[in-house]
N, C-alpha and C positions, 0 to 999 in steps of 0.2 A: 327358329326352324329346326334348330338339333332337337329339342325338346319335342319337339311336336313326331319328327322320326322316332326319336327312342320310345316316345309312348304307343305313338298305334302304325309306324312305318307311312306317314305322311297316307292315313285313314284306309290301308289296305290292311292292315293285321287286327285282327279285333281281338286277339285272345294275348296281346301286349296288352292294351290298354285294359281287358279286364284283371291279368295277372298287376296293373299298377296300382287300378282301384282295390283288392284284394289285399294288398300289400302296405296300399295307404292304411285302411281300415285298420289290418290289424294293428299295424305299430302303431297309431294314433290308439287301438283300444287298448294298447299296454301302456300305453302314457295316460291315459282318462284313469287306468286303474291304479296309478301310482302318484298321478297329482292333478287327478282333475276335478274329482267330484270334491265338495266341500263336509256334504254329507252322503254320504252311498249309498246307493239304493240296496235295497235288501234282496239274497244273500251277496253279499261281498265277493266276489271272484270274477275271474277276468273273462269268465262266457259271461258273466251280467256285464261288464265293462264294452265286449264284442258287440253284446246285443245293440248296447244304448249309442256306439257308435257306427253301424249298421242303419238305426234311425237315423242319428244326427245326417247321415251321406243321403237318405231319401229327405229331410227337415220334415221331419215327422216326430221329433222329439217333447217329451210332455214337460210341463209348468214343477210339476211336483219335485224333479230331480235339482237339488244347489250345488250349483258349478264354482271351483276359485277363477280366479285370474286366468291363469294357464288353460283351465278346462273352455270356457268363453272363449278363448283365443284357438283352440282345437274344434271347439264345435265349428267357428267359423271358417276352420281351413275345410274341414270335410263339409257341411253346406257349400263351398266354391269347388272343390276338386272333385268330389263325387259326382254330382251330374254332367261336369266336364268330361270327366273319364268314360262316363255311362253311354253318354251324347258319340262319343271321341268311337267307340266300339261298335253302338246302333247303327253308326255310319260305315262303318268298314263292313259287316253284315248285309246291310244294303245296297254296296257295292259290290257284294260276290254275288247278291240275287240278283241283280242288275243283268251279270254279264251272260 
């Protein structure tokens, strides 16, 4: 329950859960750029690392990209925390149309 307040204020604050999702992406796209991809997509920097983790948070990521160990184990935390976050923010939004 503490978890669920820090992120979107138990579904009243949406602009938490989007500053966590934001926050998730990036550090997870500095980690993709420093131990995830096996081979790196072309050019090499950390706006192509943003990018591909930007997808992985919608699972719109493509075949072509080789992941290590660590990178597989990142793609699947932003697959789970990204539409949580996304979902966590849609609903505090719809509670201020609400009222």
């Amino acid at each position: 329950m503490t978890a669920y307040w820090l992120v979107s204020g138990y579904g009243l604050r949406a602009w938490r859960a989007l500053t966590c999702l934001i926050a998730v992406t990036a550090t997870l796209a500095l980690v993709f750029h420093l131990v995830g991809f096996a081979r790196p997509p072309q050019p090499v920097s950390y706006r192509t690392s943003l990018l591909y983790a930007l997808r992985a948070t919608l699972s719109l990521t493509d075949g072509e990209v080789q992941l290590t160990a660590w990178g597989k184990l990142l793609q699947a935390v932003l697959r789970l925390t990204g539409p949580v976050l996304l979902s966590l923010a849609l609903l505090a939004l719809r509670g201020r149309v609400k009222r």
